[in-house]
C-alpha positions as CSV (number, residue, x, y, z in Angstrom):
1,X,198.9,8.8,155.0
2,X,196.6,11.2,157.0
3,X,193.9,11.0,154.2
4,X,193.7,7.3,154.4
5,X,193.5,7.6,158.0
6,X,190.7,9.5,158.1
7,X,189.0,7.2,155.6
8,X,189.3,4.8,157.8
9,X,187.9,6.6,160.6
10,X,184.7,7.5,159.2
11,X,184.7,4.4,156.9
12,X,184.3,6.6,153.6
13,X,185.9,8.1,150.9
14,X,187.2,11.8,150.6
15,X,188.8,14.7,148.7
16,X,191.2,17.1,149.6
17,X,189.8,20.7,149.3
18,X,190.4,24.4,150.9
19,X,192.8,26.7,149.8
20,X,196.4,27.1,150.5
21,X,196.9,26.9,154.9
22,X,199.0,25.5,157.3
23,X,195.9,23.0,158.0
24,X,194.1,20.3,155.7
25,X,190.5,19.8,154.8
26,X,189.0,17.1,153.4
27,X,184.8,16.4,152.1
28,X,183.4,13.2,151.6
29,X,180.4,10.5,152.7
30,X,180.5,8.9,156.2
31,X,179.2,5.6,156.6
32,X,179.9,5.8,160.6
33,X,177.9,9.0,160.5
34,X,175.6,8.4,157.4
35,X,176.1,12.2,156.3
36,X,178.7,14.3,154.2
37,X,181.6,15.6,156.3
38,X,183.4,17.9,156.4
39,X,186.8,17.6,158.2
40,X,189.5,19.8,159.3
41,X,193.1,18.4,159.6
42,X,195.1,21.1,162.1
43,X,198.9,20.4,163.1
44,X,199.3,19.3,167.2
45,X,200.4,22.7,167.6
46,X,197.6,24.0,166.4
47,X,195.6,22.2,168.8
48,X,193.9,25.0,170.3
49,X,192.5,26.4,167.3
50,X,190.9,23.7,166.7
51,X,189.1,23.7,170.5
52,X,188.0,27.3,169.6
53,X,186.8,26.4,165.8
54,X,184.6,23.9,167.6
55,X,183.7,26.1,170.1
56,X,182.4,28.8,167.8
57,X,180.4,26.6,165.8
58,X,178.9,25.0,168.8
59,X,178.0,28.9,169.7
60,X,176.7,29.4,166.3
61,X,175.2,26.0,165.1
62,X,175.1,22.4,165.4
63,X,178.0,21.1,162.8
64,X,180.0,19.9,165.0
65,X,180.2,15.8,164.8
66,X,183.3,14.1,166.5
67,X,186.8,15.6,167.6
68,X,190.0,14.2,168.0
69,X,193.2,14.9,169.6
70,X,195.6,11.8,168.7
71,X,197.5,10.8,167.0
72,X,196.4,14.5,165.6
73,X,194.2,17.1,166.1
74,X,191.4,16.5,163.6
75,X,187.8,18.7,163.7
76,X,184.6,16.3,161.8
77,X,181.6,18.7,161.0
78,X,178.9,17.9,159.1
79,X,179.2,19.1,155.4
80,X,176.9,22.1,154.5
81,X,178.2,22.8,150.7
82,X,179.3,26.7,151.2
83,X,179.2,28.3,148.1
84,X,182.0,30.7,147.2
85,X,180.5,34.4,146.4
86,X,181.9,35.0,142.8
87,X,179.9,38.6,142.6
88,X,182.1,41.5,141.7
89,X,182.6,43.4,145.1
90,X,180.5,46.3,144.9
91,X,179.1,48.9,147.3
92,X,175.9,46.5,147.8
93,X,178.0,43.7,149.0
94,X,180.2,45.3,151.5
95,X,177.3,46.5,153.0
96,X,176.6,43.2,153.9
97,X,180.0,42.3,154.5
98,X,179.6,44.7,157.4
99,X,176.3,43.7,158.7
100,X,176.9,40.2,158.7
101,X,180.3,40.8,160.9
102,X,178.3,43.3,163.2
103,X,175.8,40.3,164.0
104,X,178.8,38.4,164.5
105,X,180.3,40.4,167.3
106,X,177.2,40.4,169.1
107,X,176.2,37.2,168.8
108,X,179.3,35.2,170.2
109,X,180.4,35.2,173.9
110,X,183.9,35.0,175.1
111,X,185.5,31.5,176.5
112,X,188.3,30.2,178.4
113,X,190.0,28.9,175.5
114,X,190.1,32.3,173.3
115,X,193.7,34.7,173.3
116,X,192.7,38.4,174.1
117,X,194.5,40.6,171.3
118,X,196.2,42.8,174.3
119,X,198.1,39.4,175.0
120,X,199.2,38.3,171.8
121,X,200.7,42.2,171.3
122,X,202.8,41.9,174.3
123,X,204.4,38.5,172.9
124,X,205.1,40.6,169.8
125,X,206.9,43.5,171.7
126,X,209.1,40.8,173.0
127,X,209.9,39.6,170.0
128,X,211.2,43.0,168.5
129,X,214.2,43.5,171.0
130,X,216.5,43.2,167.2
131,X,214.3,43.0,164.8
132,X,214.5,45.6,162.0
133,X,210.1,46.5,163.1
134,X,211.7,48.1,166.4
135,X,212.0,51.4,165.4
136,X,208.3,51.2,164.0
137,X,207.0,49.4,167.4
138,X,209.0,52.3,169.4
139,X,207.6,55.5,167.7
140,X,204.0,53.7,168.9
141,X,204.7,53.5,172.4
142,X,204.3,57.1,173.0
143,X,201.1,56.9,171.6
144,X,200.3,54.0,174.4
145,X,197.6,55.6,176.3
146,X,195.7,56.6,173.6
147,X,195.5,53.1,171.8
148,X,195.2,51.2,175.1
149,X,191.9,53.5,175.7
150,X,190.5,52.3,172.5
151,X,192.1,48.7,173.4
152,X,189.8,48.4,176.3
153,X,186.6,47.9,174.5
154,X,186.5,44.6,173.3
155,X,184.3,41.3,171.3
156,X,184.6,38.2,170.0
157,X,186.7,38.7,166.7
158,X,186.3,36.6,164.0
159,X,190.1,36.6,163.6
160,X,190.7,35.7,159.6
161,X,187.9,38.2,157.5
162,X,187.9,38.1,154.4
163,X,186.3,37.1,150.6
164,X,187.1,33.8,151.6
165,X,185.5,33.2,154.7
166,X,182.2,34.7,153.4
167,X,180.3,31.8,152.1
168,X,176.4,31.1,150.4
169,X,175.2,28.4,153.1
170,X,171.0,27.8,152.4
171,X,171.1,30.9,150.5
172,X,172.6,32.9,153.2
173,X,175.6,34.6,153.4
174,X,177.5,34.2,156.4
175,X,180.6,33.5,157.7
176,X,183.0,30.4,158.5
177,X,186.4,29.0,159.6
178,X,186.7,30.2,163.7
179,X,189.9,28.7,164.3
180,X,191.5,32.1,165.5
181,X,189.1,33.7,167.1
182,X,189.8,35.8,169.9
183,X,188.7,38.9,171.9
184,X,189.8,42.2,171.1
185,X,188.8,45.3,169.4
186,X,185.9,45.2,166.4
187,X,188.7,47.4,164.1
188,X,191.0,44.7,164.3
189,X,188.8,42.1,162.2
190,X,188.2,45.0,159.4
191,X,192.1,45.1,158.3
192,X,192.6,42.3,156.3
193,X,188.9,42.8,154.4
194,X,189.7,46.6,153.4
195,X,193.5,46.1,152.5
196,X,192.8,42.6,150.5
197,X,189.3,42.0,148.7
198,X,188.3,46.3,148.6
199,X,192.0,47.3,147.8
200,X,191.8,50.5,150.5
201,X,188.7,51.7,148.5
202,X,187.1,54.2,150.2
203,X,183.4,53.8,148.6
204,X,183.7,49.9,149.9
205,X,185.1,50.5,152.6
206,X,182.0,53.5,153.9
207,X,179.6,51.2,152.3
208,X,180.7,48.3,154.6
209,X,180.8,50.7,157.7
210,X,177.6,51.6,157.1
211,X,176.1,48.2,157.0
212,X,177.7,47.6,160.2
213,X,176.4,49.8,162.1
214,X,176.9,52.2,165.4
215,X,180.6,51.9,166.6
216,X,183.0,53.4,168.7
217,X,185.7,56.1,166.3
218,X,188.9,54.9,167.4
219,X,191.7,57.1,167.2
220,X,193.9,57.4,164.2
221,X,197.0,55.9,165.6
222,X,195.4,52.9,167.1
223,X,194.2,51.9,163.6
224,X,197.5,52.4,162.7
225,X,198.7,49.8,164.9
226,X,196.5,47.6,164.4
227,X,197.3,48.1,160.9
228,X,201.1,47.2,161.8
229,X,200.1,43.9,163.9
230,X,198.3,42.7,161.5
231,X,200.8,42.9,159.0
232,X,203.9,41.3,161.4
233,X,200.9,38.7,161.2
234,X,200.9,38.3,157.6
235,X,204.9,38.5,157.3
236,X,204.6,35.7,159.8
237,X,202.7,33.4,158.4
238,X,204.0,33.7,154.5
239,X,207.3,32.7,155.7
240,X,205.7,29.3,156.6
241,X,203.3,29.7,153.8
242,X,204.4,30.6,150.3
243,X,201.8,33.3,149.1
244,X,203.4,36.1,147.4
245,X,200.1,38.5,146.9
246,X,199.2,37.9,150.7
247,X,202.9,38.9,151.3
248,X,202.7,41.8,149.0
249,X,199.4,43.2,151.2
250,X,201.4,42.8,154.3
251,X,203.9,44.7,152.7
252,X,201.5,47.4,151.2
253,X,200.2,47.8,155.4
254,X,203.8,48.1,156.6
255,X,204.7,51.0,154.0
256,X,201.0,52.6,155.0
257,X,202.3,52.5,158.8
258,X,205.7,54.1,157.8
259,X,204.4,57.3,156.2
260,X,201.7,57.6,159.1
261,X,204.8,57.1,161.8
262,X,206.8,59.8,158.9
263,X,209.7,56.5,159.0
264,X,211.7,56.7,155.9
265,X,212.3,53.1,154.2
Protein backbone atom coordinates (compact mmCIF):
# COMPACT_ATOMS: atom_id res chain seq x y z
CA UNK A 1 0.00 0.00 0.00
CA UNK A 2 2.72 2.58 0.97
CA UNK A 3 4.82 1.65 -2.22
CA UNK A 4 1.92 2.51 -4.47
CA UNK A 5 1.41 5.50 -2.63
CA UNK A 6 4.49 6.80 -3.19
CA UNK A 7 4.25 6.00 -6.84
CA UNK A 8 1.70 7.99 -7.01
CA UNK A 9 3.33 10.86 -5.38
CA UNK A 10 6.13 11.26 -7.51
CA UNK A 11 4.20 9.77 -10.53
CA UNK A 12 6.96 6.84 -11.10
CA UNK A 13 7.83 3.56 -10.55
CA UNK A 14 10.08 2.11 -7.66
CA UNK A 15 11.84 -0.73 -5.90
CA UNK A 16 12.11 -1.65 -2.53
CA UNK A 17 15.87 -1.68 -1.39
CA UNK A 18 18.05 -1.16 2.03
CA UNK A 19 18.73 -3.69 4.43
CA UNK A 20 16.74 -5.10 7.20
CA UNK A 21 15.31 -1.63 9.59
CA UNK A 22 12.52 -0.57 11.21
CA UNK A 23 12.15 2.04 8.14
CA UNK A 24 11.57 1.49 4.29
CA UNK A 25 13.46 2.69 1.25
CA UNK A 26 12.53 2.70 -2.03
CA UNK A 27 14.71 3.95 -5.64
CA UNK A 28 13.16 4.74 -8.74
CA UNK A 29 12.54 7.66 -11.66
CA UNK A 30 10.38 10.78 -10.81
CA UNK A 31 8.45 12.22 -13.40
CA UNK A 32 7.32 15.16 -10.86
CA UNK A 33 10.93 15.73 -10.23
CA UNK A 34 12.49 14.43 -13.58
CA UNK A 35 15.44 12.66 -11.53
CA UNK A 36 16.06 9.24 -9.71
CA UNK A 37 14.91 9.26 -6.03
CA UNK A 38 15.72 8.06 -3.51
CA UNK A 39 13.09 7.84 -0.67
CA UNK A 40 12.98 6.99 2.92
CA UNK A 41 9.75 5.57 4.44
CA UNK A 42 10.18 6.15 8.55
CA UNK A 43 7.18 5.11 11.02
CA UNK A 44 5.18 8.42 12.64
CA UNK A 45 7.08 7.65 15.58
CA UNK A 46 10.03 8.00 14.03
CA UNK A 47 9.22 11.34 12.84
CA UNK A 48 12.01 13.09 14.31
CA UNK A 49 14.64 11.09 12.69
CA UNK A 50 13.61 11.88 9.84
CA UNK A 51 13.79 15.94 10.63
CA UNK A 52 17.43 15.22 11.66
CA UNK A 53 18.32 12.90 8.44
CA UNK A 54 17.14 15.92 6.49
CA UNK A 55 18.82 18.20 8.49
CA UNK A 56 22.23 16.52 8.11
CA UNK A 57 22.17 16.23 4.58
CA UNK A 58 21.07 19.74 4.18
CA UNK A 59 24.43 20.40 6.44
CA UNK A 60 26.28 18.24 4.21
CA UNK A 61 24.85 18.53 0.64
CA UNK A 62 21.95 19.35 -1.39
CA UNK A 63 19.84 15.78 -1.75
CA UNK A 64 17.23 16.75 -0.11
CA UNK A 65 13.96 17.09 -2.50
CA UNK A 66 10.44 17.10 -0.79
CA UNK A 67 9.40 15.96 2.85
CA UNK A 68 6.38 14.75 4.19
CA UNK A 69 4.75 14.34 7.43
CA UNK A 70 1.09 12.79 6.57
CA UNK A 71 -0.40 10.47 6.32
CA UNK A 72 3.43 9.31 7.11
CA UNK A 73 6.64 10.59 7.57
CA UNK A 74 8.31 10.00 4.23
CA UNK A 75 12.14 11.75 3.42
CA UNK A 76 12.54 12.15 -1.03
CA UNK A 77 16.33 12.72 -1.81
CA UNK A 78 17.69 12.74 -4.96
CA UNK A 79 19.27 9.26 -5.89
CA UNK A 80 23.18 9.33 -5.87
CA UNK A 81 23.86 5.36 -6.62
CA UNK A 82 26.19 4.63 -3.34
CA UNK A 83 28.15 1.87 -3.94
CA UNK A 84 28.65 -0.73 -1.29
CA UNK A 85 32.66 -1.11 -0.32
CA UNK A 86 33.09 -5.03 -0.91
CA UNK A 87 37.15 -4.63 -0.16
CA UNK A 88 38.34 -6.91 2.58
CA UNK A 89 38.79 -4.65 5.76
CA UNK A 90 42.28 -4.11 6.02
CA UNK A 91 44.61 -1.76 7.97
CA UNK A 92 44.43 0.71 4.78
CA UNK A 93 40.76 1.03 5.01
CA UNK A 94 40.20 1.63 8.60
CA UNK A 95 42.45 4.34 8.24
CA UNK A 96 40.06 5.90 6.25
CA UNK A 97 37.26 4.76 8.17
CA UNK A 98 38.73 7.05 10.76
CA UNK A 99 39.52 10.01 8.79
CA UNK A 100 36.45 10.18 6.99
CA UNK A 101 34.47 10.17 10.66
CA UNK A 102 37.01 12.75 12.05
CA UNK A 103 35.92 15.22 9.03
CA UNK A 104 32.58 14.28 9.99
CA UNK A 105 32.66 15.54 13.66
CA UNK A 106 34.07 18.64 12.59
CA UNK A 107 32.15 19.41 9.90
CA UNK A 108 28.53 19.20 11.30
CA UNK A 109 27.03 21.72 13.85
CA UNK A 110 24.53 20.90 16.47
CA UNK A 111 20.60 21.78 16.06
CA UNK A 112 17.52 22.06 18.02
CA UNK A 113 16.17 18.92 16.83
CA UNK A 114 19.27 16.53 17.85
CA UNK A 115 19.12 14.28 21.47
CA UNK A 116 22.36 14.92 23.50
CA UNK A 117 23.73 11.29 24.53
CA UNK A 118 23.76 12.53 28.42
CA UNK A 119 19.87 12.65 27.97
CA UNK A 120 19.09 9.59 26.33
CA UNK A 121 21.41 7.80 29.43
CA UNK A 122 19.26 9.22 31.96
CA UNK A 123 16.00 7.73 30.21
CA UNK A 124 17.98 4.45 30.46
CA UNK A 125 18.80 4.68 34.25
CA UNK A 126 15.05 4.98 34.60
CA UNK A 127 14.38 2.14 32.90
CA UNK A 128 16.64 -0.25 34.97
CA UNK A 129 14.73 0.18 38.38
CA UNK A 130 14.08 -4.15 37.76
CA UNK A 131 15.73 -5.03 35.07
CA UNK A 132 18.28 -7.81 35.37
CA UNK A 133 21.29 -4.71 33.72
CA UNK A 134 20.86 -2.96 37.30
CA UNK A 135 23.46 -4.41 38.95
CA UNK A 136 25.76 -3.62 35.85
CA UNK A 137 24.37 0.19 35.67
CA UNK A 138 25.01 0.34 39.60
CA UNK A 139 28.76 -0.83 39.85
CA UNK A 140 29.10 2.32 37.15
CA UNK A 141 27.70 4.95 39.22
CA UNK A 142 30.59 5.14 41.43
CA UNK A 143 32.66 5.73 38.58
CA UNK A 144 30.22 8.86 37.78
CA UNK A 145 32.62 11.66 38.00
CA UNK A 146 35.07 10.30 36.03
CA UNK A 147 32.86 9.36 32.95
CA UNK A 148 30.78 12.56 33.31
CA UNK A 149 34.35 14.49 32.88
CA UNK A 150 34.91 12.76 29.71
CA UNK A 151 31.05 13.13 28.97
CA UNK A 152 31.44 16.85 28.84
CA UNK A 153 33.33 17.09 25.63
CA UNK A 154 31.01 16.63 22.99
CA UNK A 155 30.16 16.62 18.68
CA UNK A 156 27.88 15.84 16.31
CA UNK A 157 27.76 11.88 16.27
CA UNK A 158 26.91 10.18 13.40
CA UNK A 159 24.87 7.81 15.53
CA UNK A 160 24.74 4.29 13.40
CA UNK A 161 28.82 3.63 12.09
CA UNK A 162 29.48 1.03 10.48
CA UNK A 163 30.44 -1.09 7.05
CA UNK A 164 27.15 -0.26 5.97
CA UNK A 165 26.87 3.30 6.18
CA UNK A 166 30.26 3.77 4.33
CA UNK A 167 29.44 4.12 0.80
CA UNK A 168 31.51 4.85 -2.85
CA UNK A 169 29.42 8.14 -3.87
CA UNK A 170 31.56 9.86 -7.30
CA UNK A 171 34.35 7.72 -6.25
CA UNK A 172 34.47 8.97 -2.80
CA UNK A 173 34.01 7.31 0.25
CA UNK A 174 31.94 8.79 2.68
CA UNK A 175 29.25 8.39 4.85
CA UNK A 176 25.31 8.16 4.85
CA UNK A 177 21.98 7.50 6.66
CA UNK A 178 21.77 10.63 9.67
CA UNK A 179 18.66 9.63 11.05
CA UNK A 180 20.07 9.31 14.69
CA UNK A 181 22.38 11.66 14.88
CA UNK A 182 23.02 13.34 17.98
CA UNK A 183 25.54 15.16 20.25
CA UNK A 184 27.78 13.46 22.49
CA UNK A 185 31.16 12.06 22.92
CA UNK A 186 33.43 11.08 19.49
CA UNK A 187 34.05 7.41 21.40
CA UNK A 188 30.51 6.69 21.33
CA UNK A 189 30.31 6.50 17.35
CA UNK A 190 33.51 4.13 17.32
CA UNK A 191 31.65 1.04 19.26
CA UNK A 192 29.59 -0.40 16.86
CA UNK A 193 32.61 -0.15 13.92
CA UNK A 194 35.30 -1.95 16.25
CA UNK A 195 32.90 -4.64 17.81
CA UNK A 196 31.06 -5.42 14.32
CA UNK A 197 32.97 -4.99 10.89
CA UNK A 198 36.96 -5.23 12.76
CA UNK A 199 35.86 -7.91 15.28
CA UNK A 200 37.83 -6.03 18.42
CA UNK A 201 41.03 -6.27 16.20
CA UNK A 202 43.53 -4.36 17.59
CA UNK A 203 45.66 -3.65 14.23
CA UNK A 204 42.17 -2.23 12.76
CA UNK A 205 41.23 -0.70 15.31
CA UNK A 206 45.02 1.51 15.84
CA UNK A 207 44.98 1.81 12.17
CA UNK A 208 41.51 3.54 12.26
CA UNK A 209 42.67 5.78 15.32
CA UNK A 210 45.33 6.86 13.51
CA UNK A 211 43.58 8.02 10.53
CA UNK A 212 41.40 9.93 12.76
CA UNK A 213 43.48 11.90 14.25
CA UNK A 214 44.27 14.05 17.61
CA UNK A 215 41.68 13.14 20.31
CA UNK A 216 40.94 13.41 23.82
CA UNK A 217 42.11 9.61 25.90
CA UNK A 218 39.08 8.93 27.69
CA UNK A 219 39.26 6.94 30.70
CA UNK A 220 38.85 3.27 30.72
CA UNK A 221 35.64 3.04 32.49
CA UNK A 222 33.84 5.51 30.45
CA UNK A 223 34.52 3.41 27.33
CA UNK A 224 33.30 0.79 29.20
CA UNK A 225 30.00 2.37 29.50
CA UNK A 226 29.62 3.49 26.59
CA UNK A 227 30.41 0.03 25.56
CA UNK A 228 27.30 -1.06 27.92
CA UNK A 229 24.83 1.70 26.35
CA UNK A 230 25.45 0.77 23.28
CA UNK A 231 24.75 -2.64 23.71
CA UNK A 232 21.16 -2.04 25.82
CA UNK A 233 20.88 -0.25 22.38
CA UNK A 234 21.30 -3.17 20.30
CA UNK A 235 19.33 -5.63 22.75
CA UNK A 236 16.67 -2.91 22.16
CA UNK A 237 16.31 -2.73 18.85
CA UNK A 238 16.68 -6.71 17.87
CA UNK A 239 13.73 -7.33 19.90
CA UNK A 240 11.79 -5.33 17.37
CA UNK A 241 14.13 -6.38 14.68
CA UNK A 242 14.97 -10.04 14.18
CA UNK A 243 18.83 -9.99 13.57
CA UNK A 244 20.60 -12.73 15.41
CA UNK A 245 24.45 -11.72 14.60
CA UNK A 246 23.66 -8.00 15.55
CA UNK A 247 22.07 -9.60 18.75
CA UNK A 248 25.03 -11.83 19.21
CA UNK A 249 27.54 -8.43 19.11
CA UNK A 250 25.36 -6.91 21.67
CA UNK A 251 25.79 -9.80 23.60
CA UNK A 252 29.67 -10.21 22.91
CA UNK A 253 29.70 -6.02 24.50
CA UNK A 254 27.67 -6.98 27.49
CA UNK A 255 29.96 -10.04 28.46
CA UNK A 256 33.13 -7.47 27.70
CA UNK A 257 31.45 -4.97 30.29
CA UNK A 258 31.00 -7.88 32.84
CA UNK A 259 34.63 -8.96 33.21
CA UNK A 260 35.75 -5.18 33.14
CA UNK A 261 32.98 -4.50 36.09
CA UNK A 262 34.56 -8.40 37.53
CA UNK A 263 30.25 -9.35 37.43
CA UNK A 264 30.02 -12.99 37.21
CA UNK A 265 27.24 -14.26 34.61
Amino acid sequence: MIKAHLENLIEGGLMLVGHRSENQSFVGFSKVYNQSVFIKVFSPENLLKMKIEAEVNNQLNNRVIATFYEPIPILIMSDVKPVDITDLIDQDLSYNFGKILKEFHQTLKPSSEMSNLTNKISKIEQSFVSSKFREIFDKFLSMKSRINEDMSYTCVLHGDVGLRNYKIIDNEMTLIDFERAQIGIADYDFIKLFYQDFDSKKELIDSFLDGYGEKRTIFPETWMFLVFITAIGIMDYVEKVNDPTFRHIGIRMLNDVKTFLQIRN
